[in-house]
C-alpha positions in Angstrom: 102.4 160.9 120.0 100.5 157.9 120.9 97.3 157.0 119.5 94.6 156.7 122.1 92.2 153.2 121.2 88.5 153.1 123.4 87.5 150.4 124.0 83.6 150.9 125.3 82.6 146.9 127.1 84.2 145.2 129.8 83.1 142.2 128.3 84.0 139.4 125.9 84.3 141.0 123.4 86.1 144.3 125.2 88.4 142.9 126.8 89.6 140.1 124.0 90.3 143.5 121.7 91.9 145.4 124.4 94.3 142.4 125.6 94.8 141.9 121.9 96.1 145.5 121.2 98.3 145.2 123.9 99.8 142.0 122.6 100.2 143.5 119.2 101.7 147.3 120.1 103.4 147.6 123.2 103.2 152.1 122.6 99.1 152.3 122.3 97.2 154.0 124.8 94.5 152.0 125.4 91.3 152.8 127.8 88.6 150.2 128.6 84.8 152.1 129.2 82.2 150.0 131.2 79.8 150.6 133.6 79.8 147.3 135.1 82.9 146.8 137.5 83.6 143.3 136.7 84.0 140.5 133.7 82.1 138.1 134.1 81.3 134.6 132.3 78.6 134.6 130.4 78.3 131.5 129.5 78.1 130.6 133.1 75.3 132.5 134.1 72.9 129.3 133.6 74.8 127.8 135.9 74.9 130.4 138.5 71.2 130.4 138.0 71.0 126.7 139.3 73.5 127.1 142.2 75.7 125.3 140.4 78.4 128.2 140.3 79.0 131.2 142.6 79.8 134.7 140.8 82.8 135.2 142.4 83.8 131.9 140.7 83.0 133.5 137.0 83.8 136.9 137.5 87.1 139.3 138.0 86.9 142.7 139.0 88.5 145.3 136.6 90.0 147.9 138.2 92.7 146.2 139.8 93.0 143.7 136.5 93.2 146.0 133.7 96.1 148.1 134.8 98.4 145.3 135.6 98.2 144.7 131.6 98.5 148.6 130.6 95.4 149.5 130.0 93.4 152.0 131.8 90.1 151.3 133.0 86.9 153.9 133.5 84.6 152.4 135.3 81.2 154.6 134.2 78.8 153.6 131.6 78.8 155.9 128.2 76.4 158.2 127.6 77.1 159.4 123.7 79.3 158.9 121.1 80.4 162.0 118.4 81.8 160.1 115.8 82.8 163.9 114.0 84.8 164.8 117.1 85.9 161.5 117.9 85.0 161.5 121.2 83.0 159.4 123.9 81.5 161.4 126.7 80.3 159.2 130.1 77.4 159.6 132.3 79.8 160.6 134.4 80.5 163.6 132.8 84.0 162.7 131.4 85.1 163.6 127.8 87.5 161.1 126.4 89.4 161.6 123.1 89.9 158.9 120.7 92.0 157.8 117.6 89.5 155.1 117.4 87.0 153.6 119.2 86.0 149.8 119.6 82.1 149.2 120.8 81.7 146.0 122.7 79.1 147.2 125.1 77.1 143.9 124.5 73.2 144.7 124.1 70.1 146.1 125.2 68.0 143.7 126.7 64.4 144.5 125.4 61.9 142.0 127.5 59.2 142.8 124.5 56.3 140.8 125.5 53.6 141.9 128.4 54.2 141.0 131.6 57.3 139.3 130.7 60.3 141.6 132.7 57.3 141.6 135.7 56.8 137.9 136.3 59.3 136.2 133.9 62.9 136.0 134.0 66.4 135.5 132.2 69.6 134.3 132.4 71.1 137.2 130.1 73.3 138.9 133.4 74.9 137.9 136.3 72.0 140.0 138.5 69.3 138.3 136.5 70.9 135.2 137.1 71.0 135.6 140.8 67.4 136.5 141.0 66.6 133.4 139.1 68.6 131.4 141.8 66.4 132.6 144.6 63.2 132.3 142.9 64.2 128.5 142.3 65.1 128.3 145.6 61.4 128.8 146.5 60.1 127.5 143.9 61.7 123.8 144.8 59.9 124.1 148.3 56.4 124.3 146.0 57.3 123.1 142.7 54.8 123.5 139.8 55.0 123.9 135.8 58.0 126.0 134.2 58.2 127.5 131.1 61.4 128.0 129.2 61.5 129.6 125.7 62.3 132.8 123.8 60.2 135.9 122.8 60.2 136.8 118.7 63.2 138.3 117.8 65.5 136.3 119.7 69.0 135.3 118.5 70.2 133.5 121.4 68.7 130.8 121.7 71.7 128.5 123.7 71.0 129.9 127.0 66.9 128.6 127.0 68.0 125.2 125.8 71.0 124.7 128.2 68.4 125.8 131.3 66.0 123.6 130.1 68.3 120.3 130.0 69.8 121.7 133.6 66.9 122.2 135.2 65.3 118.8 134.2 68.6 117.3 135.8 68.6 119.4 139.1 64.7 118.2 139.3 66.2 115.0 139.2 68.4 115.3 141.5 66.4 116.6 144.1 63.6 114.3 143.5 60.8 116.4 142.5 61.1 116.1 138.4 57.9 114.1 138.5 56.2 117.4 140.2 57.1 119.4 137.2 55.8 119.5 133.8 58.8 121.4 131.4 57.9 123.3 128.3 60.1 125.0 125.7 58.1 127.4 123.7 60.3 129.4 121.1 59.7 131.6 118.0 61.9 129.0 116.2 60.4 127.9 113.2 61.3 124.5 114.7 63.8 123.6 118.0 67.0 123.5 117.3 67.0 125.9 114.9 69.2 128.2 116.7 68.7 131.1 114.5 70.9 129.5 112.6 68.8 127.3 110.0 69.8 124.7 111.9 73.5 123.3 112.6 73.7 119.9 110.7 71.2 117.9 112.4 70.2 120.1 115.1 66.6 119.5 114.7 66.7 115.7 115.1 68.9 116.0 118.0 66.9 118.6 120.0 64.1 116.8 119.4 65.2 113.7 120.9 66.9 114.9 123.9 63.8 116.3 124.7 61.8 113.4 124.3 64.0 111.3 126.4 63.7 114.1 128.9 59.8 114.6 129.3 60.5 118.3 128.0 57.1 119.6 125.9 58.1 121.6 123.2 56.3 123.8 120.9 58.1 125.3 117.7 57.0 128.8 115.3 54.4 130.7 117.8 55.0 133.8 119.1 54.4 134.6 123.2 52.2 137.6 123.5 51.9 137.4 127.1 53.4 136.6 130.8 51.1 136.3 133.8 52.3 135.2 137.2 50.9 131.5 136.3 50.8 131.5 132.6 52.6 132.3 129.4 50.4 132.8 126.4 51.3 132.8 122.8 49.7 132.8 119.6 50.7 130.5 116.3 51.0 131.5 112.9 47.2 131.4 112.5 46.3 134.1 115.7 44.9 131.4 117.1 45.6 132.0 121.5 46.8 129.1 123.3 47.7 129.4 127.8 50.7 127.2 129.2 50.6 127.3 132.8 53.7 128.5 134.3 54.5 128.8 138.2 57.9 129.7 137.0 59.4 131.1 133.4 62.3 132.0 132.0 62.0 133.6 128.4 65.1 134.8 126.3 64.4 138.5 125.6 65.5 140.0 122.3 69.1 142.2 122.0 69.3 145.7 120.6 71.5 148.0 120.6 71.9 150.6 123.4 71.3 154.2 124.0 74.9 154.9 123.6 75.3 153.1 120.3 72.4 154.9 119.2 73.6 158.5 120.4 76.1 157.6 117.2 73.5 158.4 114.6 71.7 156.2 111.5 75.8 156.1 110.1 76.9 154.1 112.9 73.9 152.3 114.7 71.5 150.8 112.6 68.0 152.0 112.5 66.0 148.9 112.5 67.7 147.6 115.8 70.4 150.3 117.3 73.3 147.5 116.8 76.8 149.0 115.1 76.7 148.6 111.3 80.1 146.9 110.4 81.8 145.4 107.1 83.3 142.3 107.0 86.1 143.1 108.7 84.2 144.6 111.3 85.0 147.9 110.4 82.3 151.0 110.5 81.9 151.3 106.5 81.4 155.7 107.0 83.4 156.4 110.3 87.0 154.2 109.6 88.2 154.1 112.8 85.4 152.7 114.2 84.8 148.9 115.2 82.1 147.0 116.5 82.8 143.3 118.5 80.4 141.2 120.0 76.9 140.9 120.0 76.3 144.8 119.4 77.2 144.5 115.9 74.7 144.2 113.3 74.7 140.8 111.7 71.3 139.7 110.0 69.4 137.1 110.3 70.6 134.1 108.2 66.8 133.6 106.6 63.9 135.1 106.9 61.6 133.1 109.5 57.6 133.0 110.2 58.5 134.6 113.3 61.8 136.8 113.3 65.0 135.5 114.7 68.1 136.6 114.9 71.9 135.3 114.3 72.9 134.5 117.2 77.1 135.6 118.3 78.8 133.1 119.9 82.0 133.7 122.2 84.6 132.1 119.8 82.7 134.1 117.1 83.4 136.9 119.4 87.0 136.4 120.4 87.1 136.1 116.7 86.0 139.5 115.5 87.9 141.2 118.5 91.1 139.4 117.2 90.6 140.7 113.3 89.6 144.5 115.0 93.1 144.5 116.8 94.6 143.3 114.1 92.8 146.1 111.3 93.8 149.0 114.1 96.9 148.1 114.1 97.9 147.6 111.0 96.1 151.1 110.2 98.1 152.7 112.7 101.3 151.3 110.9 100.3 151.9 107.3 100.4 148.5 106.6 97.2 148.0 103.8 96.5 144.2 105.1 92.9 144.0 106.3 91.5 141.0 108.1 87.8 139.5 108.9 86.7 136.8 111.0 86.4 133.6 110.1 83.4 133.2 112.5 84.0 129.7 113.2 82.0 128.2 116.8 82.4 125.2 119.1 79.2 125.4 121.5 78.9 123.0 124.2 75.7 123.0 125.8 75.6 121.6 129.0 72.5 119.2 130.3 74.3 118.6 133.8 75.2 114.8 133.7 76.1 114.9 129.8 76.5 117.7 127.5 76.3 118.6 123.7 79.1 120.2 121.8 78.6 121.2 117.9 81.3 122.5 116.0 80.6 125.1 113.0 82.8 126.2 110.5 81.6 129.0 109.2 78.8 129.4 111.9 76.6 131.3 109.1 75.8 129.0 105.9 77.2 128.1 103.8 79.4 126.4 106.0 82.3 124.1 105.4 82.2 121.9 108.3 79.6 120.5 111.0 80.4 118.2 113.6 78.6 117.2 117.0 79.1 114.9 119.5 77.2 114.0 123.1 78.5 112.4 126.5 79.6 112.8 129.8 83.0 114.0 129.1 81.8 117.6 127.2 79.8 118.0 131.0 83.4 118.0 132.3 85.2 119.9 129.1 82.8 122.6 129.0 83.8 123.5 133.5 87.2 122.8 132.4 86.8 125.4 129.5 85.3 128.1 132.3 88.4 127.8 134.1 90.3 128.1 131.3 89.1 131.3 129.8 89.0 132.8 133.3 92.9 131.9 133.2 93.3 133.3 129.7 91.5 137.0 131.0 92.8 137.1 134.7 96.3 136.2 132.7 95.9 139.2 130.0 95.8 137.0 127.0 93.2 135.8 124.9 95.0 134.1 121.6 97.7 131.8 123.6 99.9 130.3 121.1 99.1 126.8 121.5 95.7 127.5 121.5 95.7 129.0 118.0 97.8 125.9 117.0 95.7 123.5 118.9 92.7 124.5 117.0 94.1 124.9 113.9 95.7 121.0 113.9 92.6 119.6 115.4 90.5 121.2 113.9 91.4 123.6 110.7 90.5 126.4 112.2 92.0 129.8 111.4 90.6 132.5 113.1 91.4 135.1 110.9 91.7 135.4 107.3 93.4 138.2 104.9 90.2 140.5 103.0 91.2 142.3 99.7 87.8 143.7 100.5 86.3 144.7 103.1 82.9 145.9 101.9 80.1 143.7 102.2 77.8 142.1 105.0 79.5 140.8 108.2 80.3 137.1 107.8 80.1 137.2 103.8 82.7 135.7 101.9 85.7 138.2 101.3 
């Protein structure tokens, strides 16, 4: 009989795993869960914030995608997860059995401060991301003081940067930067921290690109409040301090979500609801469980003033869904090799003209290799890289050959290496 894999998340993370199964056992069942009807781009949805992309350019619909590549496709968000019975059970009311199941659902969005999901917004979804297009619409027929930043307990920070450096250069472009003051206010112990500790010399670099851009910055407070013209935050000392705002967009923290949760304390992890994996992205109680993406439960890589979180980066991503395929498989076969990420990352963060890319091998410390570059040309790379991923999904394959080999002779990267043992935090050396 055929062992049934569930795959709960349409996105990255989801649909990297699933296309990976595919490619590695021709005989699985495999059924993809999601509420939302389409993939979409994440890394995009800055863009399609600014007008600068339209959704149907970053986004494929599932239904008629999935099944071309043998997988099934529900299309219904899940409610609860009984990892006893091994089964997933929908809002819709179906009951689906499971050999094993693969979360991916991405997070919860939790907009923590007051005021903030009222007057503020994000760029976290596609529908958030269209919203912010049409308040920027109006807002350049009356243009006024913008806020950009992240709430405590943020651990993606890329997105807050890259609108930042955008907006400036649509402002620019439409002749009004001079009408707008810019501030970045983040619970960063200092920008371009990332959650990270800093990626070589992150700091430095952030620092100056703001400069050169007018962009006020303020590093290691916390945002207590959003009002419909001000964002107000507090530093380490309580001390209250008002930025005016006629228009915001603050990062909200990730958590897990109610489904995850529905699991119990074995599977989600109390503090934050995210799937508590090993290193090889493995449940360590529930073995045929796997968590990919930013769901899973990786902490922070120090302890901050304010908290942060690490963030999970899409080639981190693609990463972990490659090693969960791999570890199903292999399970399913007998076959004792076990695999964990290498949770390597090239981020290119785009400022419209010119772009920044950093490349971090591991991306948690310590790592092995940091490299970073600015120009032009990564504006250009990082479109041409959209295009290309949407190729790689709409094509049903995630780990092309050459570009395994491309990375690894260009870079040294291997996605994947062999664990003798799995136990231990995610990212920690095997």
């Amino acid at each position: 009989m055929k062992k049934h894999v569930v795959v709960l998340g349409g996105g990255i993370g989801g649909i990297a795993t699933a296309y990976n199964l595919r490619r590695l056992d021709k005989d699985l069942k495999i059924t993809v869960v999601s509420g939302r009807p389409y993939f979409g781009f994440t890394p995009s949805y800055p863009h399609l914030a600014l007008g600068w992309r339209k959704f149907e350019d970053i986004s494929l619909p599932l239904a008629g995608l999935l099944p071309k590549h043998g997988i099934e496709f529900i299309n219904e968000d899940g409610e609860s997860i009984d990892p006893d019975a091994n089964k997933l059970k929908t809002k819709g009311g179906k009951e689906i059995e499971y050999d094993y199941l693969v979360i991916a659902t991405g997070p919860k969005l939790v907009f923590g401060v007051e005021g903030q999901e009222q007057y503020s917004t994000s760029v976290c979804t596609a529908e958030h991301a269209v919203e912010l297009q049409k308040k920027l619409e109006e807002f350049y027929k009356n243009p006024g003081p913008v806020v950009v930043g992240a709430i405590p307990g943020v651990s993606c920070f890329g997105p807050a940067y890259e609108f930042a450096f955008m907006l400036h250069h649509e402002l620019k472009k439409k002749g009004i930067r001079h009408k707008v003051s810019i501030t970045y206010i983040t619970s960063e112990p200092y920008v371009g921290h990332l959650g990270l500790g800093g990626v070589g010399p992150s700091r430095r670099l952030m620092e100056d690109l703001m400069a050169e851009r007018s962009i006020n910055f303020v590093a290691n407070v916390k945002v207590v409040k959003v009002e419909s013209d001000k964002v107000i935050y507090e530093d380490l000392n309580g001390k209250t301090y008002e930025a005016l705002a006629k228009l915001s967009m603050l990062m909200p923290r990730f958590m897990g979500p109610e489904v995850v949760a529905s699991a119990g304390d074995k599977v989600a992890n109390p503090p934050n609801k995210m799937v508590i994996v090993n290193r090889c992205f493995q449940n360590p109680t529930y073995k045929n469980i796997y968590g990919v993406g930013v769901v899973t439960a990786i902490p922070p890589v120090e302890q901050t003033p304010i908290p942060t979180g690490a963030p999970k980066t899409g080639m981190m991503i693609e990463q972990m869904a490659l090693a969960a395929a791999h570890n199903i498989v292999n399970d399913i076969r007998n076959n004792p090799d076990r695999y964990a990420p290498e949770l390597s990352a090239i981020c290119i963060a785009d400022m419209g003209g010119d772009a920044m890319v950093f490349f971090a091998d591991p991306v948690l410390p310590p790592r092995s290799t940091v490299i970073y570059r600015k120009g032009a040309l990564f504006h250009y790379i990082k479109s041409a890289f959209e295009r290309y991923f949407m190729w790689k999904v709409k094509n049903g394959n995630m780990a092309p050959w050459f570009e395994e080999k491309g990375l690894e002779l260009l870079l040294k990267v291997h996605p994947l290496h062999l664990c003798a043992n799995c136990s231990g935090s995610p990212g920690s050396a095997c």
